[in-house]
Structures are given as structure tokens and as C-alpha cells.
CHARMM internal coordinates of N, CA and C (Angstrom, degrees):
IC EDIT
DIST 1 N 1 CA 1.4520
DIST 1 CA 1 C 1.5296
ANGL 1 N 1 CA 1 C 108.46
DIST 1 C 2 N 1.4604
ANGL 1 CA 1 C 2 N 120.49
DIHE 1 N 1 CA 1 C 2 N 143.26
DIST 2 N 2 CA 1.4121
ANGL 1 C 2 N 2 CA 119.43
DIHE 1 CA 1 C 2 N 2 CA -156.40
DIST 2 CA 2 C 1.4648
ANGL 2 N 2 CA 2 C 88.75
DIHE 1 C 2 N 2 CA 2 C -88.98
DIST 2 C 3 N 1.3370
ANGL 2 CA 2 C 3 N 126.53
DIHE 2 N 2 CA 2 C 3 N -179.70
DIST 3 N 3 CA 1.4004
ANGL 2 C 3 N 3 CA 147.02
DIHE 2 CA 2 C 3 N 3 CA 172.65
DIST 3 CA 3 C 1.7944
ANGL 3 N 3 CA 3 C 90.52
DIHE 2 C 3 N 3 CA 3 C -65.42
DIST 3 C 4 N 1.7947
ANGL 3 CA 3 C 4 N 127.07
DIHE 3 N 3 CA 3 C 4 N 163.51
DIST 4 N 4 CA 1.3830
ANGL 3 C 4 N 4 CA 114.63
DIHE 3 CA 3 C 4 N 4 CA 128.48
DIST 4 CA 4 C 1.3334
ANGL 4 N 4 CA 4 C 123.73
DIHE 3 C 4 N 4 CA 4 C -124.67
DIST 4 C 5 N 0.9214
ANGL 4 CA 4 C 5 N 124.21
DIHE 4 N 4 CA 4 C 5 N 149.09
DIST 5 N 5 CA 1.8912
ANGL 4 C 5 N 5 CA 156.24
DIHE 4 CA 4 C 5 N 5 CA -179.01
DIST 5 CA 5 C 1.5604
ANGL 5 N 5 CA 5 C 104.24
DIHE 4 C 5 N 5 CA 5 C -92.79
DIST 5 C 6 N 1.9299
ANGL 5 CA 5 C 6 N 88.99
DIHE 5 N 5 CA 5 C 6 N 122.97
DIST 6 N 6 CA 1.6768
ANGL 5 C 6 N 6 CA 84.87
DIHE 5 CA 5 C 6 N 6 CA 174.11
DIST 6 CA 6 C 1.2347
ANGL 6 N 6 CA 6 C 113.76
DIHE 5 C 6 N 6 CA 6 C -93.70
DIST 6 C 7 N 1.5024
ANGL 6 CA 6 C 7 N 106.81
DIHE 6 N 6 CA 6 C 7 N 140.65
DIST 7 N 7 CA 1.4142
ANGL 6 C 7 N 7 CA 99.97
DIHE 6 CA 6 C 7 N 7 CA -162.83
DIST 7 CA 7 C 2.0395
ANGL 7 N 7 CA 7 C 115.14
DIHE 6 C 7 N 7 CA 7 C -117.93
DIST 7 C 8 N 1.2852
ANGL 7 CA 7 C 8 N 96.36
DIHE 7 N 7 CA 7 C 8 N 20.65
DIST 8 N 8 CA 1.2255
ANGL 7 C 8 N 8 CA 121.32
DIHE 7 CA 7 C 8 N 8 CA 171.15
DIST 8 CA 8 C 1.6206
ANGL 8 N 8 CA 8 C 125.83
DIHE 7 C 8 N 8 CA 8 C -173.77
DIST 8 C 9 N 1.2285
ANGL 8 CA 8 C 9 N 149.03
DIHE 8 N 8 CA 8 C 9 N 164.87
DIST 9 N 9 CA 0.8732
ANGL 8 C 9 N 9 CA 151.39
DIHE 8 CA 8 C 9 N 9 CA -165.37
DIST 9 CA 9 C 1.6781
ANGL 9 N 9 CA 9 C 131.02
DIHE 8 C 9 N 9 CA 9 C -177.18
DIST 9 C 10 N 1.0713
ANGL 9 CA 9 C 10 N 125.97
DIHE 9 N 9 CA 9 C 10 N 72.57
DIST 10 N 10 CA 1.1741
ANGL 9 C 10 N 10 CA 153.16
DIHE 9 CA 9 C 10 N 10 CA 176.81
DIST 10 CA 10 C 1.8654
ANGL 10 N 10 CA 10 C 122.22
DIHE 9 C 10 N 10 CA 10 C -65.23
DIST 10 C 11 N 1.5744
ANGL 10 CA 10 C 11 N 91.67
DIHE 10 N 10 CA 10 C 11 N 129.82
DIST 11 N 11 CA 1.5821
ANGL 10 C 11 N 11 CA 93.01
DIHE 10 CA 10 C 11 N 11 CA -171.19
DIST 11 CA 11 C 1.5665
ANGL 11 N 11 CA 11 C 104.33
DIHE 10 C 11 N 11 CA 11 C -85.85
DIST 11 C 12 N 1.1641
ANGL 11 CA 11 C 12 N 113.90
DIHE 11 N 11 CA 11 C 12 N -173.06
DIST 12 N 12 CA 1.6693
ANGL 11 C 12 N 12 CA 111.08
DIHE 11 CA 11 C 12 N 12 CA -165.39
DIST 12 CA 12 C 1.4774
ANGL 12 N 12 CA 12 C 93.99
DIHE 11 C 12 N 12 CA 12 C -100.76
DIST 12 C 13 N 1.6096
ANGL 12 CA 12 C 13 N 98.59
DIHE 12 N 12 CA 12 C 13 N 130.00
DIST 13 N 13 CA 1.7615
ANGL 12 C 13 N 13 CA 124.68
DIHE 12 CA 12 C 13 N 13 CA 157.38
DIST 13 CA 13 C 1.9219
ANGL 13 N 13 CA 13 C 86.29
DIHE 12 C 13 N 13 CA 13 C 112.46
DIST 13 C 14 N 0.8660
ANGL 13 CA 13 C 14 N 127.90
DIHE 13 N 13 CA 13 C 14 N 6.39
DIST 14 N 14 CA 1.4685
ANGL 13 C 14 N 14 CA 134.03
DIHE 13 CA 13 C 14 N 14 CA -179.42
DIST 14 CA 14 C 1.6266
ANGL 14 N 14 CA 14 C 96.34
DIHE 13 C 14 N 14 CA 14 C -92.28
DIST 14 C 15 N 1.4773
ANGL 14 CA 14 C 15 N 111.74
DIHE 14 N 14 CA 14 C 15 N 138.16
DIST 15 N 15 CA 1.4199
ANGL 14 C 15 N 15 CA 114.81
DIHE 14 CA 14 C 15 N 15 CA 170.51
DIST 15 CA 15 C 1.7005
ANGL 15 N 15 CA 15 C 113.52
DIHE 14 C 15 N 15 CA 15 C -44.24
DIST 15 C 16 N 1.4266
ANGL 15 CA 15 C 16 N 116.42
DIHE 15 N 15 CA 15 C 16 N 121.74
DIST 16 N 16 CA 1.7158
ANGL 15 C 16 N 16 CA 109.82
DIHE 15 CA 15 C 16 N 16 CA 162.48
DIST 16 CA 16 C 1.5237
ANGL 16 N 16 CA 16 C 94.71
DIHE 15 C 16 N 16 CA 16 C 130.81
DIST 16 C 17 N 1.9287
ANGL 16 CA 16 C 17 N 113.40
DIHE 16 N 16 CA 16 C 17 N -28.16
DIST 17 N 17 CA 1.0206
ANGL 16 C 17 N 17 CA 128.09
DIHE 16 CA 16 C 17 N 17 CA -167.49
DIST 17 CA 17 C 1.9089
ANGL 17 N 17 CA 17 C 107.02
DIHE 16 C 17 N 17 CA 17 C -101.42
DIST 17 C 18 N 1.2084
ANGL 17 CA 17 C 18 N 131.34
DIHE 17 N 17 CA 17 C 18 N 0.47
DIST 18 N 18 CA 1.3436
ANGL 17 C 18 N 18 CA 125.01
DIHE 17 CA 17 C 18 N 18 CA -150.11
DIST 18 CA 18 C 1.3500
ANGL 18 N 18 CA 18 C 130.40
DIHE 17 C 18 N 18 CA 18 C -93.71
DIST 18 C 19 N 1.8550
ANGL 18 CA 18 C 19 N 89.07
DIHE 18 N 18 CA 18 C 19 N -25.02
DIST 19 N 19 CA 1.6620
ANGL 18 C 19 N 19 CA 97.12
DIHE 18 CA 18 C 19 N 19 CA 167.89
DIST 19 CA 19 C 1.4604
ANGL 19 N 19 CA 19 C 104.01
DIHE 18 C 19 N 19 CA 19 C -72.41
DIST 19 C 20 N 1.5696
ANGL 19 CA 19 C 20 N 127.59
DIHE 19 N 19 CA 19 C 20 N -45.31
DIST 20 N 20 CA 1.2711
ANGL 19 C 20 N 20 CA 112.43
DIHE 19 CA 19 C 20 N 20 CA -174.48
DIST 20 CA 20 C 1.2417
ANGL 20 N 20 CA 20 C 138.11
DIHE 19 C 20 N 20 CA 20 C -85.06
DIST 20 C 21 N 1.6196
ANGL 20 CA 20 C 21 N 107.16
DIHE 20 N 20 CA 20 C 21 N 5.62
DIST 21 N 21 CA 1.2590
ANGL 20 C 21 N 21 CA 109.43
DIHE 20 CA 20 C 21 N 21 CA 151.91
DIST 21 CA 21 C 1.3752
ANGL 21 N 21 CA 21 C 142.25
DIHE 20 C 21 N 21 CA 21 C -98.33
DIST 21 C 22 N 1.7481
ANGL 21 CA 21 C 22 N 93.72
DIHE 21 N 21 CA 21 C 22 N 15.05
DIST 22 N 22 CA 1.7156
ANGL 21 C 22 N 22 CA 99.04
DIHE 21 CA 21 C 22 N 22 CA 172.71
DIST 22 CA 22 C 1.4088
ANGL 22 N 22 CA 22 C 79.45
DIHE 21 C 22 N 22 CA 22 C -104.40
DIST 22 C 23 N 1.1658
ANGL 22 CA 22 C 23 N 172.03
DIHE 22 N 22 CA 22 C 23 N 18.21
DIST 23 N 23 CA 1.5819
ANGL 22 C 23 N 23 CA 162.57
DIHE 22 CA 22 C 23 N 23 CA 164.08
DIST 23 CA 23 C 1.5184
ANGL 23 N 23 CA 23 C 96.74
DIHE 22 C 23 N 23 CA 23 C -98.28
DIST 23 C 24 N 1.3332
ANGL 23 CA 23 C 24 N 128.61
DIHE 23 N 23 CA 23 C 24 N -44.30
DIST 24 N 24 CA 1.6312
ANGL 23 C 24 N 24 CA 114.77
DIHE 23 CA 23 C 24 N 24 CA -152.46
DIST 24 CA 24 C 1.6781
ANGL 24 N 24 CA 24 C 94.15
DIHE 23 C 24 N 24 CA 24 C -126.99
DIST 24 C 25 N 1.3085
ANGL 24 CA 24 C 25 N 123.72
DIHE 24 N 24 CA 24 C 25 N 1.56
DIST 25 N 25 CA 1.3283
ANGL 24 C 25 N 25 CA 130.48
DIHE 24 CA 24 C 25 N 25 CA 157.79
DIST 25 CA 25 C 2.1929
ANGL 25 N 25 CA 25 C 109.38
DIHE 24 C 25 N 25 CA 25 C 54.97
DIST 25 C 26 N 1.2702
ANGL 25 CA 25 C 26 N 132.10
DIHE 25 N 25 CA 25 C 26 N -126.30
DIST 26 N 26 CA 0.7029
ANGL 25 C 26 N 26 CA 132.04
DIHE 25 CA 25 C 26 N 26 CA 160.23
DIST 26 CA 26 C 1.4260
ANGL 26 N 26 CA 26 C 129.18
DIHE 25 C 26 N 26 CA 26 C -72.17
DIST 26 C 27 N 1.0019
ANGL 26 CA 26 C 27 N 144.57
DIHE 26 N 26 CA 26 C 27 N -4.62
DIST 27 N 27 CA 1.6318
ANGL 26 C 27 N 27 CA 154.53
DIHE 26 CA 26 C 27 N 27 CA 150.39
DIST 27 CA 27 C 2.0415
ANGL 27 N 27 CA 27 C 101.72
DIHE 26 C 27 N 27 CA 27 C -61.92
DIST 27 C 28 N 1.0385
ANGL 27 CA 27 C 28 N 118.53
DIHE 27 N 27 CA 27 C 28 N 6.38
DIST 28 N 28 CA 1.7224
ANGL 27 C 28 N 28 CA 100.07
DIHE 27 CA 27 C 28 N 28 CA -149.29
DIST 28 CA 28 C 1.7344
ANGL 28 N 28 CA 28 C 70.30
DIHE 27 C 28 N 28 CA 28 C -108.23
DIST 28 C 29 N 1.5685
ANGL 28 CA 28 C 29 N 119.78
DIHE 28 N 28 CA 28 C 29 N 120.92
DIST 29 N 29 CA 1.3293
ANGL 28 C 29 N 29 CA 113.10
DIHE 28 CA 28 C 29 N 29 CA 179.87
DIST 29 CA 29 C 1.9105
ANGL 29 N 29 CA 29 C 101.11
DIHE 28 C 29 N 29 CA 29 C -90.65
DIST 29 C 30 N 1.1909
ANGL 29 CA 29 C 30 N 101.18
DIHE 29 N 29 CA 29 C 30 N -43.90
DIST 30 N 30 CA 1.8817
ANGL 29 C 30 N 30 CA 117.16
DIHE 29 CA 29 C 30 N 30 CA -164.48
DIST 30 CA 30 C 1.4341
ANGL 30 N 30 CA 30 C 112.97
DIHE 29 C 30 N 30 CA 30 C -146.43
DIST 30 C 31 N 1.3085
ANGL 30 CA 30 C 31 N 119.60
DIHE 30 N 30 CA 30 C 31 N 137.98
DIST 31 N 31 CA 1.4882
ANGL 30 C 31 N 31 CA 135.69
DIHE 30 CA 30 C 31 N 31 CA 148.53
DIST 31 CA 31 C 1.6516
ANGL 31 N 31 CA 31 C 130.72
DIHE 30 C 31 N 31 CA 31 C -91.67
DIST 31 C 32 N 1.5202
ANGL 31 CA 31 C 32 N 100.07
DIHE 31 N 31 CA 31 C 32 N 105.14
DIST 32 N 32 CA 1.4275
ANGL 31 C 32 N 32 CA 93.08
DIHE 31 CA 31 C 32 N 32 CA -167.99
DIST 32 CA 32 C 1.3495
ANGL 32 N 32 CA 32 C 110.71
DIHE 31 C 32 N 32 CA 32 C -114.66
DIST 32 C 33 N 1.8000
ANGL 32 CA 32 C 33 N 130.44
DIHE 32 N 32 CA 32 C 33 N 115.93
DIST 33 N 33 CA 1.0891
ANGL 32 C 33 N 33 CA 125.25
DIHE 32 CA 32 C 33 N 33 CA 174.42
DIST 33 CA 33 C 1.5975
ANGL 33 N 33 CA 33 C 112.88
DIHE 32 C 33 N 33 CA 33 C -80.57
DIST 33 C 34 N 1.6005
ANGL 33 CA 33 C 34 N 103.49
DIHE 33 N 33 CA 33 C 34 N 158.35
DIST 34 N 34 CA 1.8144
ANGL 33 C 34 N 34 CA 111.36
DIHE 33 CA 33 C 34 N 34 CA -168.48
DIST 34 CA 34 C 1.4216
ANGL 34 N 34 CA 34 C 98.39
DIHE 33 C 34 N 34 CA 34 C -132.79
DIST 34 C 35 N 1.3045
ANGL 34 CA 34 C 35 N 122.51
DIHE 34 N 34 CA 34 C 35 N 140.84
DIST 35 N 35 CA 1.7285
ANGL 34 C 35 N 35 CA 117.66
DIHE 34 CA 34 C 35 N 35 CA 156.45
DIST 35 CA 35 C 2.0747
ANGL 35 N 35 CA 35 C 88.66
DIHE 34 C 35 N 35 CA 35 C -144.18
DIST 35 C 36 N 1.7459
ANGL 35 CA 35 C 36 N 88.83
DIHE 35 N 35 CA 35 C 36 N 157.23
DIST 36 N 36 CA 1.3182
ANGL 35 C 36 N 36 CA 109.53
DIHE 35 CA 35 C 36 N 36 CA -178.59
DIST 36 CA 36 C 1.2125
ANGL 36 N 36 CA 36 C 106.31
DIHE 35 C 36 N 36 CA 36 C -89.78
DIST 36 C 37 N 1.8603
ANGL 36 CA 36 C 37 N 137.46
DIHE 36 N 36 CA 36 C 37 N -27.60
DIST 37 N 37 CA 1.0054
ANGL 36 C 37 N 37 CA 145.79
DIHE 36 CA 36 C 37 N 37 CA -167.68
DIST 37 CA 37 C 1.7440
ANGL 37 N 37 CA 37 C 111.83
DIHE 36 C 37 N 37 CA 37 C 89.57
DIST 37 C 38 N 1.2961
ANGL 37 CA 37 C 38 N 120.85
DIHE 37 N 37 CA 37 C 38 N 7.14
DIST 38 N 38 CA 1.2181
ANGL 37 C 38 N 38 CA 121.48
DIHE 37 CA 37 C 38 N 38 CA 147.35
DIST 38 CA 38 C 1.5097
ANGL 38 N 38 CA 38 C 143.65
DIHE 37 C 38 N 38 CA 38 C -98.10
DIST 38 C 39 N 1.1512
ANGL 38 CA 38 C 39 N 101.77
DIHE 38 N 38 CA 38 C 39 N -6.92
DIST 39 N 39 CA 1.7594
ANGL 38 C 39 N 39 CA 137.84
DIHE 38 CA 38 C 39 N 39 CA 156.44
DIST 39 CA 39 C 1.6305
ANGL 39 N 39 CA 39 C 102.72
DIHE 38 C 39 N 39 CA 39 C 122.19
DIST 39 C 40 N 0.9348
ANGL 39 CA 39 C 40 N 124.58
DIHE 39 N 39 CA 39 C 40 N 33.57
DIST 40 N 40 CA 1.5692
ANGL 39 C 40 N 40 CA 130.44
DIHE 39 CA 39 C 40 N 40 CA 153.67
DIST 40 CA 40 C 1.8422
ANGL 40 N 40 CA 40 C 118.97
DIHE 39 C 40 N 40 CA 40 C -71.43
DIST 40 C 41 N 0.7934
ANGL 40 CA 40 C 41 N 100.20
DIHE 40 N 40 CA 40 C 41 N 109.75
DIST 41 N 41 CA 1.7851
ANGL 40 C 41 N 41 CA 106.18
DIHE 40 CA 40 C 41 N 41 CA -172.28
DIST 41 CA 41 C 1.6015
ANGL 41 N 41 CA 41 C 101.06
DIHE 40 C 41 N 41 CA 41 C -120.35
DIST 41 C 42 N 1.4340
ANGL 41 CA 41 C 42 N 101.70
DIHE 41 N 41 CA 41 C 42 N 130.95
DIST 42 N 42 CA 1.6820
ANGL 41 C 42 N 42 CA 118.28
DIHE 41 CA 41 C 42 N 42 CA 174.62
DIST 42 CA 42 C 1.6098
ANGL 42 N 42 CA 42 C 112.69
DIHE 41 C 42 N 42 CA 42 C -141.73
DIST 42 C 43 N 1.5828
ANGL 42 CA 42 C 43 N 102.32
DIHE 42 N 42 CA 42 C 43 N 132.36
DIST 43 N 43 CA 1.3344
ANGL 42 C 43 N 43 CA 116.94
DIHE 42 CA 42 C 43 N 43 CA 166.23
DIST 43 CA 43 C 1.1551
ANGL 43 N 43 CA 43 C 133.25
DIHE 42 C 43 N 43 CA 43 C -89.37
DIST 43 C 44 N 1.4957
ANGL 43 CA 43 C 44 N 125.45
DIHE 43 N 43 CA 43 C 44 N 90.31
DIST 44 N 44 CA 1.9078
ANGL 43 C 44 N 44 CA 107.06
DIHE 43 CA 43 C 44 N 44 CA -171.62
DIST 44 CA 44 C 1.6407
ANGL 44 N 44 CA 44 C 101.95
DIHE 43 C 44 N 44 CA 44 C -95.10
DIST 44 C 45 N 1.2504
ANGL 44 CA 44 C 45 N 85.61
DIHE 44 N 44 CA 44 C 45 N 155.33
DIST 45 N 45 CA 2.0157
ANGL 44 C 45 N 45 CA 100.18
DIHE 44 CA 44 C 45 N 45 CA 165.40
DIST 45 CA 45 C 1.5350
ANGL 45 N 45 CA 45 C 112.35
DIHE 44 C 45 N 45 CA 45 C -115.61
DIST 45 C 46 N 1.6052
ANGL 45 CA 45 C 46 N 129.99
DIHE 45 N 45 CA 45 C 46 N 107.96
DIST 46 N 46 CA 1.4570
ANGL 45 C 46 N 46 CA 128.30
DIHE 45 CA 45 C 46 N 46 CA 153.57
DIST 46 CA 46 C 1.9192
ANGL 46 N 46 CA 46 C 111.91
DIHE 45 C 46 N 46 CA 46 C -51.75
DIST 46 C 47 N 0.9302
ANGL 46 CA 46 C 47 N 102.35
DIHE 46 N 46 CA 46 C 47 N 128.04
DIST 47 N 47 CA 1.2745
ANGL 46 C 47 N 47 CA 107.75
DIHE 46 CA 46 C 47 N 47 CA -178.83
DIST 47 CA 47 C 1.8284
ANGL 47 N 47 CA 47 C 102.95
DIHE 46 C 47 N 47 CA 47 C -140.82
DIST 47 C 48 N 1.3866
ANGL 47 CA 47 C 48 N 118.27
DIHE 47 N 47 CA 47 C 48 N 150.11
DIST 48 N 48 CA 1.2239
ANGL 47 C 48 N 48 CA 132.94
DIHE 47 CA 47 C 48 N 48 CA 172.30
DIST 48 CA 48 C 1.4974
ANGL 48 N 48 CA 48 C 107.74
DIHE 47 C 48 N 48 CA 48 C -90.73
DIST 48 C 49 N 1.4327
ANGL 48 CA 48 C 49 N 110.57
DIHE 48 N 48 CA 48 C 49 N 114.25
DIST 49 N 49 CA 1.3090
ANGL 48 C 49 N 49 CA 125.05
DIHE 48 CA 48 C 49 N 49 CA -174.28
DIST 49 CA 49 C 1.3385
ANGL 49 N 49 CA 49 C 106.26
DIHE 48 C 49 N 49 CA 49 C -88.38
DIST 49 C 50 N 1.6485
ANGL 49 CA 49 C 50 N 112.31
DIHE 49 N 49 CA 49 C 50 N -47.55
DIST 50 N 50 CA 1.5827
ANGL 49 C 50 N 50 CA 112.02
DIHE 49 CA 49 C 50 N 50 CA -178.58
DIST 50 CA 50 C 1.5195
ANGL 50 N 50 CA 50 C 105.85
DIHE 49 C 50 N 50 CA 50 C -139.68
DIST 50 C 51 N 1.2151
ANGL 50 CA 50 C 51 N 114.23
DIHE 50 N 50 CA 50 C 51 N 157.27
DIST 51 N 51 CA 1.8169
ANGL 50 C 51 N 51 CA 115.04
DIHE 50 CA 50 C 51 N 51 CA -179.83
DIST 51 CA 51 C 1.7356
ANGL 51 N 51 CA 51 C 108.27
DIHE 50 C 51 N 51 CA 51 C -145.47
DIST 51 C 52 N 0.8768
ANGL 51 CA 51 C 52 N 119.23
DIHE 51 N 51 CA 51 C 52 N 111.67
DIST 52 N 52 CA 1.2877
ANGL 51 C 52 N 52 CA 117.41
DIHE 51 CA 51 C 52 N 52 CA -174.64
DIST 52 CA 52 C 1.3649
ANGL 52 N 52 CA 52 C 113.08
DIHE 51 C 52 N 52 CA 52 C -106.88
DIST 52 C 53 N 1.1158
ANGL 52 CA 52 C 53 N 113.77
DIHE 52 N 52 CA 52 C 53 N 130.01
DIST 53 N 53 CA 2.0498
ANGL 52 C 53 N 53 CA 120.37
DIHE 52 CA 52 C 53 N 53 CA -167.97
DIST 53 CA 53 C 1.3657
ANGL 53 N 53 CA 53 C 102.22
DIHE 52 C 53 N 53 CA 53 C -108.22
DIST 53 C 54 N 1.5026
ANGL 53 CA 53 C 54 N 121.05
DIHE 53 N 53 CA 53 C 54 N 125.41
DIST 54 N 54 CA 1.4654
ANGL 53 C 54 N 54 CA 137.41
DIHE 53 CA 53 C 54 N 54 CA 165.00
DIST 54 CA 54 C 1.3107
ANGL 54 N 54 CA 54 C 122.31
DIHE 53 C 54 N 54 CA 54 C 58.10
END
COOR INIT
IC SEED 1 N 1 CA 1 C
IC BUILD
């Protein structure tokens, strides 16, 4: 299996980003697409799991 490379990366409410920011709302930090260059394509979502104030 090849390595993958992100090959775009989109902030939230930006086209590419929209389904997952009506699912993960304000927690959804980034959308980062990946391909290996053999036609394997992956979508991750950064999301804030926990935030602790002061």
C-alpha cells in the first residue's frame, strides 16, 4: 500500500468542507483530502474532541 499525501485541505464552511460541518458543527477544525496516487482517495475531518478553559 503506497504512502498518502494530502492533497488539499479546506477550512470549515468552505466548499469540500459542508457536509462535515453540518455533522460536527463548531468542533470541525479542517477537512483534509489524501490520495496515494494509485486511485485510493480518503476524506479526514480534524475535529475538537475536548477543550479545556483556564
Amino acid at each position: 500500500m503506497a504512502e498518502l499525501k494530502v492533497t488539499r485541505k479546506v477550512s470549515p464552511g468552505s466548499p469540500g468542507s459542508l457536509k462535515e460541518q453540518l455533522r460536527y458543527r463548531d468542533k470541525l477544525l479542517a477537512v483534509r483530502y489524501l490520495a496515494d496516487g494509485q486511485g485510493r482517495y480518503v476524506k479526514t475531518a480534524e475535529i475538537v474532541i475536548y477543550d479545556r478553559q483556564g
